[in-house]
C-alpha positions in Angstrom: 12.3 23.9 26.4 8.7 23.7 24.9 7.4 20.4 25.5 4.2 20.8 23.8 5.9 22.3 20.7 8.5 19.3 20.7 5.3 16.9 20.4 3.4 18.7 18.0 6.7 19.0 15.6 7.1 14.7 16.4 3.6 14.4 15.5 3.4 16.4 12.2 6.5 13.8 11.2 5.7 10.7 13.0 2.2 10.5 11.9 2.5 10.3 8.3 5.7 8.0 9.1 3.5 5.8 11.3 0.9 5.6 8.8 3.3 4.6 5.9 4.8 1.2 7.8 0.8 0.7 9.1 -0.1 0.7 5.5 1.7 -2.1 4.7 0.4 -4.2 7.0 -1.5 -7.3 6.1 -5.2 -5.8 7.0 -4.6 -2.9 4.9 -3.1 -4.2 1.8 -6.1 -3.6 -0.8 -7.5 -0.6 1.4 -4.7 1.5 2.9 -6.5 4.9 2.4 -8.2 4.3 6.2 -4.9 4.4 7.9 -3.3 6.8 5.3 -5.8 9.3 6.3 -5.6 8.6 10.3 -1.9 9.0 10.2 -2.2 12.9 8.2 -5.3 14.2 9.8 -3.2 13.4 13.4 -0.1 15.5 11.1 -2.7 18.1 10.7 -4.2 18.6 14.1 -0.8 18.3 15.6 0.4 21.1 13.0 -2.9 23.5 13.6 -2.3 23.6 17.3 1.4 25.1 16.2 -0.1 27.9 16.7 -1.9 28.1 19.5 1.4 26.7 21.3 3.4 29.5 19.9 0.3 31.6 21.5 1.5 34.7 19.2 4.9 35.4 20.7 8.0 35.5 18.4 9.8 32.8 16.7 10.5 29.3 18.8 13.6 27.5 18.1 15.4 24.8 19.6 18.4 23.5 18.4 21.8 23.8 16.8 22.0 27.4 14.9 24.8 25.9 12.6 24.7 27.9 9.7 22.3 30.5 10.8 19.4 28.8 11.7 17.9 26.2 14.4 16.9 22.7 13.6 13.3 23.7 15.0 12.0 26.8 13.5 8.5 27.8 14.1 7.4 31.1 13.3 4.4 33.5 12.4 4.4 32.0 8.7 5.1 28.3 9.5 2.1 28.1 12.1 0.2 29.5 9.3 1.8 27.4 6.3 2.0 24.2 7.4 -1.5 23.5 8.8 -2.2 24.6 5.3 0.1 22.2 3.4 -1.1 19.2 5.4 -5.0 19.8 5.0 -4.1 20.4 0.6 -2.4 16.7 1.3 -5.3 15.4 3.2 -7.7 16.5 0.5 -5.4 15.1 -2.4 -5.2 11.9 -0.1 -9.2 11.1 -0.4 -10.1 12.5 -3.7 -7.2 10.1 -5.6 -8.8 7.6 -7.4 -8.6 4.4 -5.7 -6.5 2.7 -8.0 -3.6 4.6 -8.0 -3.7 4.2 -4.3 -1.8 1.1 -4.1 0.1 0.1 -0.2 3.4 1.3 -2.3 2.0 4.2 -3.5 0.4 5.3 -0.2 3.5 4.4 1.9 5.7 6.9 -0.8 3.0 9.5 -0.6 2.9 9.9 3.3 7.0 9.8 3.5 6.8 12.7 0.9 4.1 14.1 3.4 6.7 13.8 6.3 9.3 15.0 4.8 7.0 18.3 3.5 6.2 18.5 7.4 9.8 18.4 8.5 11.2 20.8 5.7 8.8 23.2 6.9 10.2 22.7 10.8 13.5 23.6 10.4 15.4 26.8 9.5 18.5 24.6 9.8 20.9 25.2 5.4 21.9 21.7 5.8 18.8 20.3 6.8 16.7 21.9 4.1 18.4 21.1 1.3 18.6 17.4 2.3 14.4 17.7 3.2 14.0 19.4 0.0 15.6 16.0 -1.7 13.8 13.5 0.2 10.2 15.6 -0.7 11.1 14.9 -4.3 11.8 11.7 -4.4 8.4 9.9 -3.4 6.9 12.1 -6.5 9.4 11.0 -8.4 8.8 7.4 -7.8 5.2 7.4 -7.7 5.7 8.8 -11.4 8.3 6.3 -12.8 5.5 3.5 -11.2 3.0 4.5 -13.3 2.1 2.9 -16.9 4.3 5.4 -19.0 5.5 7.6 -16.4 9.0 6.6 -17.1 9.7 9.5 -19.4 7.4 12.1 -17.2 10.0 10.8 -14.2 13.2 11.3 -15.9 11.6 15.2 -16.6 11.4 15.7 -13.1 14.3 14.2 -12.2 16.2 16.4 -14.1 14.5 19.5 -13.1 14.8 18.4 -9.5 18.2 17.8 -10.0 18.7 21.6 -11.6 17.2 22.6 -8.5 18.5 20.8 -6.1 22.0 21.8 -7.5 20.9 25.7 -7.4 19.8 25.1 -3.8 22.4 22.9 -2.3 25.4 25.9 -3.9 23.4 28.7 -3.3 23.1 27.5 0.6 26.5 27.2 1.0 27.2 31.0 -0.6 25.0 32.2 1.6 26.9 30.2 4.5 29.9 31.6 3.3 28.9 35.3 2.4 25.9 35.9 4.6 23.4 38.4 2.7 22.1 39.3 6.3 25.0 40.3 7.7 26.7 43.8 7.1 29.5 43.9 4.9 28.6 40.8 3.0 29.9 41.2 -0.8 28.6 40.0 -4.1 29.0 35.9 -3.0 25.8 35.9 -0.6 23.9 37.7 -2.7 24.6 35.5 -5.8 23.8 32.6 -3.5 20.6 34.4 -2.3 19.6 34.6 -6.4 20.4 30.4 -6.4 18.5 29.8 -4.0 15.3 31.8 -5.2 16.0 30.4 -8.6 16.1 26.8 -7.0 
């Protein structure tokens, strides 16, 4: 078992999750960008020194392989990707204009942040398409909260929805039929399409 790697995947998670509840606190109320910030720059570090941890060797996992794939999954492209993914959320995090910054707003933003983290963790079906739903759902509320975002909201729910859908049936195709596997027939690969479509 890594134990390093186990932290380093908490800490990508837990920090923006940490942040979120801090952000509600009291102290923070009319300035919760501080503790925002703290919470995915510690997400960041902890997902840059992925790589270093994996040191170059092949894939890591660690986990249940239900389905195919283990509910830690951290490979050449994710020690790459996600470092990348939480530094684009750190800079959105301090150029947003102040007053859309708001304790609700921040506390939705850094759950969608830990959710991005965790989604890119796993190689686990089940576990990505549910990730894939809880990422949505913070831009989807910080949308419907804003003056006139109602109709922008119900947009995106709807696409998100369409997608979701494609993903969550085109998973379990794949499941069914694996595309990987020799002698696989036409189900996997139309569940392969779904999910590229989704």
């Amino acid at each position: 078992m890594n134990i390093p790697m186990l932290i380093a995947c908490l800490i990508v998670v837990a920090g923006p999750l940490v942040a979120a509840v801090t952000a509600q606190a009291p102290r923070w109320r009319d300035a919760p960008r501080p503790v925002a910030v703290a919470g995915l720059l510690l997400a960041f570090v902890a997902a840059a020194s992925l790589g270093w941890i994996r040191d170059g060797s092949g894939p890591i996992e660690l986990g249940s392989r239900l389905g195919g794939g283990s509910m830690i999954h951290i490979d050449g492209i994710t020690a790459v990707m996600l470092p990348f993914v939480m530094l684009c959320l750190l800079v959105v995090l301090t150029t947003v204009p102040r007053r859309c910054l708001d304790r609700r707003a921040t506390a939705w933003f850094l759950i969608g942040a830990a959710a991005t983290g965790a989604l890119f963790l796993t190689a686990h079906p089940a576990l990505i398409v549910v990730l894939a739903a809880l990422s949505a759902l913070p831009i989807w509320r910080a949308t419907r909260d804003e003056p006139g975002g109602r109709p922008a909201a119900r947009v995106y729910a709807w696409a998100m929805a369409v997608s979701l859908l494609f993903l969550g049936i085109g998973t379990a195709m794949m499941l069914t039929d694996p595309p990987w596997e020799r002698g696989s027939g036409w189900v996997g690969t139309v569940g392969g399409w779904m999910v590229a479509i989704a």
